[in-house]
N, C-alpha and C positions, 0 to 999 in steps of 0.2 A: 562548477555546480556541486552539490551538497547530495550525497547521498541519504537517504533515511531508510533504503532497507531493512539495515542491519542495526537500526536502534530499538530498542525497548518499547512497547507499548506505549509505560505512562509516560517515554517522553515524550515521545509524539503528540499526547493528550497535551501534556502542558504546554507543547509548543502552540497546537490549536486553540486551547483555550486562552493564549494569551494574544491570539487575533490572529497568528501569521500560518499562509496559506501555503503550500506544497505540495510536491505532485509524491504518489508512490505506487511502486511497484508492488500491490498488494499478493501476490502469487501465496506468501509465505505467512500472512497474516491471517486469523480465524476468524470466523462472521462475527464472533463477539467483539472480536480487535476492530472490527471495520463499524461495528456497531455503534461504539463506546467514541473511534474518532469521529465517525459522523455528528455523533451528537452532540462531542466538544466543538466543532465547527460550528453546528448552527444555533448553538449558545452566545459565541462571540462572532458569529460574523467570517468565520476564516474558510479560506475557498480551501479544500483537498479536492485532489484528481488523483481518483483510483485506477491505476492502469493493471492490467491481467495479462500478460506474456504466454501467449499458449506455450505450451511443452514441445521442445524439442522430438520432431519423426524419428523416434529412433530405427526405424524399419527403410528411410528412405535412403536410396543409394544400395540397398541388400540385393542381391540377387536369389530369384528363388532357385531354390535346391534340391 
């Protein structure tokens, strides 16, 4: 499977706007970045799935002290 992470914005865009659909783990990306793909998607048709990975507990497993 194909990560998109860790690509660029506009290539994201250009992959959407050229119809093909994708899942991403948005965590790292700006409302504008989710913006701009959204709306290359529903220009051509192309499915994205915005996934959000909540943040690591970092307190769980601590004991208090």
């Amino acid at each position: 499977m194909m990560s998109f992470e860790n690509k660029p914005t506009d290539a994201l865009i250009r992959i959407a706007k050229a119809g093909l659909g994708f899942t991403l783990v948005a965590n790292s990306k700006t409302a504008e970045d989710i913006h701009q793909l959204a709306n290359a998607a529903a220009e051509s048709g192309a499915k994205i799935t915005f996934i959000y990975k909540p943040e690591p507990d970092l307190s769980a497993g601590q004991s208090a002290q």
